[in-house]
MMTF fields as JSON, N, C-alpha, C and O atoms, coordinates in Angstrom:
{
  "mmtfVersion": "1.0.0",
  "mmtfProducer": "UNKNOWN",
  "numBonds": 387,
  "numAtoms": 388,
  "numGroups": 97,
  "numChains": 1,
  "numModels": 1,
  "chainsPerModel": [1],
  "groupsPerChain": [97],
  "chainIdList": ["A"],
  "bondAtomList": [4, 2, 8, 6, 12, 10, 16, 14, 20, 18, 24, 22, 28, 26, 32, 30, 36, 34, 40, 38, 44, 42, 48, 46, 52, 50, 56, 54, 60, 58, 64, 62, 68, 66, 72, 70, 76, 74, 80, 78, 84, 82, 88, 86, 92, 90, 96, 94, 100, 98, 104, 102, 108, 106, 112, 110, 116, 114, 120, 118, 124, 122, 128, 126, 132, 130, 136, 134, 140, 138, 144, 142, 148, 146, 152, 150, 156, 154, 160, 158, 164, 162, 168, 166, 172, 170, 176, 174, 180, 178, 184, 182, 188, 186, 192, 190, 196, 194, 200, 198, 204, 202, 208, 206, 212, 210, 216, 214, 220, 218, 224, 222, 228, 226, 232, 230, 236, 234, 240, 238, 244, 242, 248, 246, 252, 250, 256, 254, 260, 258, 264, 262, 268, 266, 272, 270, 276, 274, 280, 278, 284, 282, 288, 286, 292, 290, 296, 294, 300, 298, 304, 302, 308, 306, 312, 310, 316, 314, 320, 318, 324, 322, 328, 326, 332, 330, 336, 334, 340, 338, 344, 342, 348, 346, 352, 350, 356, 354, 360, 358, 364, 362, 368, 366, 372, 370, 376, 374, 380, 378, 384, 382],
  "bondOrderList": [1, 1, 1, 1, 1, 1, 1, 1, 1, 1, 1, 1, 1, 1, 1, 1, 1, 1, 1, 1, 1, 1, 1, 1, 1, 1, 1, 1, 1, 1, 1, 1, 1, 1, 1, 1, 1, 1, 1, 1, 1, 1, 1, 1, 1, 1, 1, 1, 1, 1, 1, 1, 1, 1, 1, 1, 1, 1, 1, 1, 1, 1, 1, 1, 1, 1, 1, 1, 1, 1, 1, 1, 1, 1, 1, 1, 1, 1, 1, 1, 1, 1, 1, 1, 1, 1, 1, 1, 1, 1, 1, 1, 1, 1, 1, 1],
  "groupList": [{"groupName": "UNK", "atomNameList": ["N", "CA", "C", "O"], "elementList": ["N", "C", "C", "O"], "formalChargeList": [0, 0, 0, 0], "bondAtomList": [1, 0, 2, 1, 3, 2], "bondOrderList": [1, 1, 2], "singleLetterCode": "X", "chemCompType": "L-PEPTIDE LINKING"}],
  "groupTypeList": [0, 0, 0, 0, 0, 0, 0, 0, 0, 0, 0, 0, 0, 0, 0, 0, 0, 0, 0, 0, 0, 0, 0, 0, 0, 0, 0, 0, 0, 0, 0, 0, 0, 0, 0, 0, 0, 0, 0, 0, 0, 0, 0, 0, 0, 0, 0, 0, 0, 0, 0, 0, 0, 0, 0, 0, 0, 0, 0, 0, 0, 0, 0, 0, 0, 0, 0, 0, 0, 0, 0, 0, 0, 0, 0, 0, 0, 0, 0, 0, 0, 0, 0, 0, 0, 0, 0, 0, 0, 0, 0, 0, 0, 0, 0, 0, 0],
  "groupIdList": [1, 2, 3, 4, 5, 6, 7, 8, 9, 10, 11, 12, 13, 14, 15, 16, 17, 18, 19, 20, 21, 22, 23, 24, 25, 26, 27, 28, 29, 30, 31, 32, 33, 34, 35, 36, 37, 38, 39, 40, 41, 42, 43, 44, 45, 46, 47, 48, 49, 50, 51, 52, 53, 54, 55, 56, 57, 58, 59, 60, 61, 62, 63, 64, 65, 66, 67, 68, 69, 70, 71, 72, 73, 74, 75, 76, 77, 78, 79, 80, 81, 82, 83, 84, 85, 86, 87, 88, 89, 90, 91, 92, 93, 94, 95, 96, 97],
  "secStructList": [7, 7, 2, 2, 2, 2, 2, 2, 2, 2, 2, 2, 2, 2, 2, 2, 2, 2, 2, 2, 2, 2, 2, 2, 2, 2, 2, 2, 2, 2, 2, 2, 2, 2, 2, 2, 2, 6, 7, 7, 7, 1, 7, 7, 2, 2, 2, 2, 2, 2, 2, 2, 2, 2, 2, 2, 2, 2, 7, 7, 1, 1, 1, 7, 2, 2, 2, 2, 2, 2, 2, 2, 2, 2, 2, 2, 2, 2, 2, 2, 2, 2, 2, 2, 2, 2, 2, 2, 6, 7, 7, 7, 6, 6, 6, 7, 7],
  "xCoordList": [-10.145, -9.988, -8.507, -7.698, -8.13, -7.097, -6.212, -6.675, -5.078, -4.867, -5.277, -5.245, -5.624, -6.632, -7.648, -7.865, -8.439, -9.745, -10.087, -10.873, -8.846, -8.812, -8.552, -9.247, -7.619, -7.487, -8.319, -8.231, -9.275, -10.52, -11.674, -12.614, -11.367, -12.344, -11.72, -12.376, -10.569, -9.819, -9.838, -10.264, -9.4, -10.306, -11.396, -11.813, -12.234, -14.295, -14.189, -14.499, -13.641, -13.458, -12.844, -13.383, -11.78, -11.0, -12.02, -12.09, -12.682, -13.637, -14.556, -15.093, -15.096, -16.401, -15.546, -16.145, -14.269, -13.575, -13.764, -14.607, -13.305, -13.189, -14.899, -15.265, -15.542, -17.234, -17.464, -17.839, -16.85, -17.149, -16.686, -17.276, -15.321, -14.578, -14.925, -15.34, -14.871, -15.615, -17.379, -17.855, -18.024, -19.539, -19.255, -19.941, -18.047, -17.704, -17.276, -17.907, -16.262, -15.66, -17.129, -17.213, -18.159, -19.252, -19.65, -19.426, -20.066, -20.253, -19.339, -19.886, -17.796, -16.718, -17.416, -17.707, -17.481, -17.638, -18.726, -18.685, -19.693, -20.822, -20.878, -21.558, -19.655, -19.598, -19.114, -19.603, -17.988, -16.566, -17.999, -18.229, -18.491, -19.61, -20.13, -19.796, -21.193, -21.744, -20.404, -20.492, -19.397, -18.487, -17.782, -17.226, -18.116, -17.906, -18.867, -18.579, -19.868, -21.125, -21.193, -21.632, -20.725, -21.121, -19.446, -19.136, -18.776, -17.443, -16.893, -16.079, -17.477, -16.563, -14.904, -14.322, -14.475, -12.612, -12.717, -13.677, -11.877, -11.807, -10.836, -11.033, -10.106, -9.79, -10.679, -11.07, -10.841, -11.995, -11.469, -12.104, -10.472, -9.592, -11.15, -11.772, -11.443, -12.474, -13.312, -13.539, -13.8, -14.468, -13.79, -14.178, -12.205, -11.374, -10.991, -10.329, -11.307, -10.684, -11.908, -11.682, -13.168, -14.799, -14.42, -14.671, -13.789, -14.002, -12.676, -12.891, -11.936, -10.854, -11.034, -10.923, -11.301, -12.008, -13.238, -13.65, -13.771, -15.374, -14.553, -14.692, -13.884, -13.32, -12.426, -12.526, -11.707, -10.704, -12.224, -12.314, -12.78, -14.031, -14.661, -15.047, -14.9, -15.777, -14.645, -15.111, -13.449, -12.536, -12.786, -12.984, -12.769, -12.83, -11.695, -11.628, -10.737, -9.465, -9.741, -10.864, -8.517, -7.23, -6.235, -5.118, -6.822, -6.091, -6.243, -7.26, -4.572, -4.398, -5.13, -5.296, -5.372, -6.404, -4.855, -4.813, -4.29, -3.167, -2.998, -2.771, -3.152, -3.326, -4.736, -4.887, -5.52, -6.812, -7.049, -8.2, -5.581, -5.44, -5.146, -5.985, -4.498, -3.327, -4.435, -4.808, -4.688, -5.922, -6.541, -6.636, -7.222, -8.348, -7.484, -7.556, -6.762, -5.797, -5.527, -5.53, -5.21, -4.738, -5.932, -5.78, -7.36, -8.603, -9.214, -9.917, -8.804, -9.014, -8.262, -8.741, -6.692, -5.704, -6.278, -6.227, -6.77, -7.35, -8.584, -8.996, -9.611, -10.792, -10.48, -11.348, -9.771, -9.151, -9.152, -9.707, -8.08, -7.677, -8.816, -8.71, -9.985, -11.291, -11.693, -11.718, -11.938, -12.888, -12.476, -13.154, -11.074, -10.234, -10.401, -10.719, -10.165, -10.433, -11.952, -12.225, -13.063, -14.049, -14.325, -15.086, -13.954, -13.359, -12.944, -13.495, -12.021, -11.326, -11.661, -11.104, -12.54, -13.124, -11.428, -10.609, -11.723, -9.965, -10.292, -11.058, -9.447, -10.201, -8.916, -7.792, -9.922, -8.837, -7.962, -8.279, -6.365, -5.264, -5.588, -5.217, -6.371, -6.371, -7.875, -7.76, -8.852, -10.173, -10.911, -12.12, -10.479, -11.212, -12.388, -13.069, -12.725, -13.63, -14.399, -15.344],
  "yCoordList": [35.156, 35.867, 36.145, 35.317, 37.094, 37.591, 37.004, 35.91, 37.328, 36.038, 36.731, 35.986, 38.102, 38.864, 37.997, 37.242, 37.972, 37.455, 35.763, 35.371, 35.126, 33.944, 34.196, 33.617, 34.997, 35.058, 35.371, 34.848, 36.526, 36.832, 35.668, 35.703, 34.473, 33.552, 32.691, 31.891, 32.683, 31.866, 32.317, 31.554, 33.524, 34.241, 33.879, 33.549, 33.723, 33.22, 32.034, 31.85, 31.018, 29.867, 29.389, 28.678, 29.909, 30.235, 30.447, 29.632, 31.992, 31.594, 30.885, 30.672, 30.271, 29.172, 27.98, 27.053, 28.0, 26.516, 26.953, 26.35, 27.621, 28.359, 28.126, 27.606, 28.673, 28.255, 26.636, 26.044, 26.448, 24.656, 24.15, 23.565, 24.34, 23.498, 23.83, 22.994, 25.287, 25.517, 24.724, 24.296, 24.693, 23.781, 22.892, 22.488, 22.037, 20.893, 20.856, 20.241, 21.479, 21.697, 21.692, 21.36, 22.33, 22.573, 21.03, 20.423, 20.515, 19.326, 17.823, 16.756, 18.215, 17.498, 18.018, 17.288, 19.39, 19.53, 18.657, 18.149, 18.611, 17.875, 16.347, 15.855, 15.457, 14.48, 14.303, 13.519, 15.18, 14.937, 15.268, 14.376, 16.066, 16.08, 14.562, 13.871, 14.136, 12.441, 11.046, 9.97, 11.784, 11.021, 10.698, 9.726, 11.963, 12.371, 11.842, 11.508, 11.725, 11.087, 9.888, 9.449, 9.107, 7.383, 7.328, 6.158, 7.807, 7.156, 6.422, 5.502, 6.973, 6.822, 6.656, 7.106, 6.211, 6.452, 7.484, 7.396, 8.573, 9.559, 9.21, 9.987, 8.266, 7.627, 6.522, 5.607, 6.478, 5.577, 5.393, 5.69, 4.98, 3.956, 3.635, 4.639, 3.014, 2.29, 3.61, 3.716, 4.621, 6.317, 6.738, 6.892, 6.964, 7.591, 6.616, 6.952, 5.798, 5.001, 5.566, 6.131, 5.199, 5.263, 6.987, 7.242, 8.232, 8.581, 9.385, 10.076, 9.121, 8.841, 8.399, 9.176, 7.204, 6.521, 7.25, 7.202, 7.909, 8.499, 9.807, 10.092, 10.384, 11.83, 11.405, 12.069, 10.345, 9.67, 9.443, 10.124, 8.91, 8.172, 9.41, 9.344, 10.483, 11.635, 12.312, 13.099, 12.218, 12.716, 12.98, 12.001, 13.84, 14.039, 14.784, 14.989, 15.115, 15.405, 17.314, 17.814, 18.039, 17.497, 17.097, 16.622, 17.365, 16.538, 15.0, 14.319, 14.558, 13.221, 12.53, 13.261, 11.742, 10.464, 10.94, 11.48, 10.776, 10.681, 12.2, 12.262, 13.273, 14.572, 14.978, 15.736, 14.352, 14.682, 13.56, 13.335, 12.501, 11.404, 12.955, 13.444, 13.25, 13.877, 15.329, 15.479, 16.043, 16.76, 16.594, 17.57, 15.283, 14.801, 14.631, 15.387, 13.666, 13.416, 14.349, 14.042, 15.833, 17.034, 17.344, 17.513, 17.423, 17.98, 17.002, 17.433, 15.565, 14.63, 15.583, 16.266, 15.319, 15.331, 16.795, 16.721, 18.023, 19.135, 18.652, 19.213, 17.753, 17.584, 16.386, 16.135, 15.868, 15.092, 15.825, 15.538, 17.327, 17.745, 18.914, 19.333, 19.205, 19.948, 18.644, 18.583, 17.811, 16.923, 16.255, 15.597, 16.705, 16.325, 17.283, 16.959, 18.52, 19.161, 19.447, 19.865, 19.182, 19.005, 17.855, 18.185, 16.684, 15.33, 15.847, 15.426, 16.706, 16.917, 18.052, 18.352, 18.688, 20.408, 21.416, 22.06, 20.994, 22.011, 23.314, 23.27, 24.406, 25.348, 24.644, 24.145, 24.99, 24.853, 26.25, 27.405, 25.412, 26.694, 27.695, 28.851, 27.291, 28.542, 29.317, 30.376, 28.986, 29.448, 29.124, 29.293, 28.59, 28.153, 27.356, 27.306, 26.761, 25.923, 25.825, 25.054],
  "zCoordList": [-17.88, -16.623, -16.373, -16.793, -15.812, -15.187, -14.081, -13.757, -13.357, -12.712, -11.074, -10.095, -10.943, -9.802, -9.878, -8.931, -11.038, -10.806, -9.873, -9.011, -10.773, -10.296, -8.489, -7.654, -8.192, -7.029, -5.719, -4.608, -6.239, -5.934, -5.817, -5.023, -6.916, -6.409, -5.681, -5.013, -5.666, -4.694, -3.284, -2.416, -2.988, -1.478, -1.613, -0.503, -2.462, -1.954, -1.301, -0.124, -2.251, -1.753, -0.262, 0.586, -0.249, 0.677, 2.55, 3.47, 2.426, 3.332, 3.284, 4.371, 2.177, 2.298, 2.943, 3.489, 2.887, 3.686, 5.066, 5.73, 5.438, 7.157, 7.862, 8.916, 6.912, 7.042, 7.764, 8.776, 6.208, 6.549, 7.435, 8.344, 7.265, 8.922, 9.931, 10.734, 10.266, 11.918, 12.002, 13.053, 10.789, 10.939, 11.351, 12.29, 10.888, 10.969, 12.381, 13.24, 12.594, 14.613, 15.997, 17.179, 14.833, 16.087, 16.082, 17.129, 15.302, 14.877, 15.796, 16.077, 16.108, 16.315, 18.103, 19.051, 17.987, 19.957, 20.655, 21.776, 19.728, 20.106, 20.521, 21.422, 19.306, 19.424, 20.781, 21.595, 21.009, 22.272, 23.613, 24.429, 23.638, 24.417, 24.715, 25.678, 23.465, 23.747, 24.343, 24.935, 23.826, 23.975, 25.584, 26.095, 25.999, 27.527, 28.323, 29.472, 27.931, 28.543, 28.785, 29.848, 27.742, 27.466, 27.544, 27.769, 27.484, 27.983, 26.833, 26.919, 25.581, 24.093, 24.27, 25.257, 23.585, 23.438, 22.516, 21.75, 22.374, 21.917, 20.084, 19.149, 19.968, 18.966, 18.114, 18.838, 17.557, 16.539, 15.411, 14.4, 15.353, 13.859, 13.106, 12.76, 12.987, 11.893, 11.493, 10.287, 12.325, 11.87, 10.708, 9.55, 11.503, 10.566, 9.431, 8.45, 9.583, 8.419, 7.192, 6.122, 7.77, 6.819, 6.325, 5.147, 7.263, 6.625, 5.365, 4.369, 5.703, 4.716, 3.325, 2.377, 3.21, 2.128, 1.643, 0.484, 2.604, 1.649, 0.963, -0.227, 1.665, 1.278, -0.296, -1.328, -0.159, -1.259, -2.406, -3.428, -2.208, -3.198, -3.581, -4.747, -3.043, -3.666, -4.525, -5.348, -4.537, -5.057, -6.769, -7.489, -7.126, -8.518, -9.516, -10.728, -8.214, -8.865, -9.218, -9.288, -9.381, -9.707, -8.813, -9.016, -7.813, -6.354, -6.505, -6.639, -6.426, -6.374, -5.006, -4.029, -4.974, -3.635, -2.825, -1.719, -3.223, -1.694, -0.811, 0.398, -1.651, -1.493, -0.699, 0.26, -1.299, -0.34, 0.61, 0.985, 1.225, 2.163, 3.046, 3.802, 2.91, 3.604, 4.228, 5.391, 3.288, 3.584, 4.57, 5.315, 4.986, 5.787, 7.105, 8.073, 7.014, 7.821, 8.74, 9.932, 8.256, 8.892, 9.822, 11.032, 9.078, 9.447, 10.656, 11.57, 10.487, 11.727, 12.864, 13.77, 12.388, 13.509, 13.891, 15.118, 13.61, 14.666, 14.846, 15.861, 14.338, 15.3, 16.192, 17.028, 16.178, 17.459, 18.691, 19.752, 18.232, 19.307, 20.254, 21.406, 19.091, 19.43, 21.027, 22.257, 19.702, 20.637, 22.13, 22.919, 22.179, 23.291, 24.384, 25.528, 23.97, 25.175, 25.56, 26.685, 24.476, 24.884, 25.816, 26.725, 25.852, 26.338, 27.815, 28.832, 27.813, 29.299, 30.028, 31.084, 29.51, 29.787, 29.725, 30.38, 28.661, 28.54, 27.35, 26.387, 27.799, 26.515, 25.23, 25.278, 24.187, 23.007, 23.175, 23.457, 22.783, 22.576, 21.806, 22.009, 20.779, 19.789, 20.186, 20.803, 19.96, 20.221, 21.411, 21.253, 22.891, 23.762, 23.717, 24.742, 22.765, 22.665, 24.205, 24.375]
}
């Protein structure tokens, strides 16, 4: 293949991530919802820890474990901030959640 082609599947990929994460965000609003209800803490160290480690353990490379630490990490730290203003009835900055 060409290095277009590769790129072309790299745009596919590319939106199948955007797919996933916003599934994932609807997913994060819902929690901040139950969470609002029952009066959850909006931080959960031991969650993020489980899921850190699962994301590191499915790892099959060529991304180093610390690279797809860092990855997740990022993807917490914006569903933190989803689930927060769902938490406070706040719109999200970027998309109003």
């Amino acid at each position: 293949m060409r290095v277009e082609d590769w790129r072309r599947r790299i745009d596919e990929i590319d939106r199948k991530l955007v797919e996933l994460l916003n599934e994932r965000s609807t997913c994060v609003v819902e929690i901040g919802r139950l969470k609002k209800t029952d009066g959850s803490p909006l931080y959960q160290p031991d969650r993020e820890r489980q899921v850190l480690d699962a994301a590191e353990k499915a790892n099959r490379g060529p991304l180093s474990e610390a690279a797809i630490r860092r990855l997740f990490e990022r993807i917490l730290d914006e569903a933190r901030s989803v689930e927060r203003a769902v938490m406070h009835d706040e719109k999200s900055p970027d998309r109003g959640v």
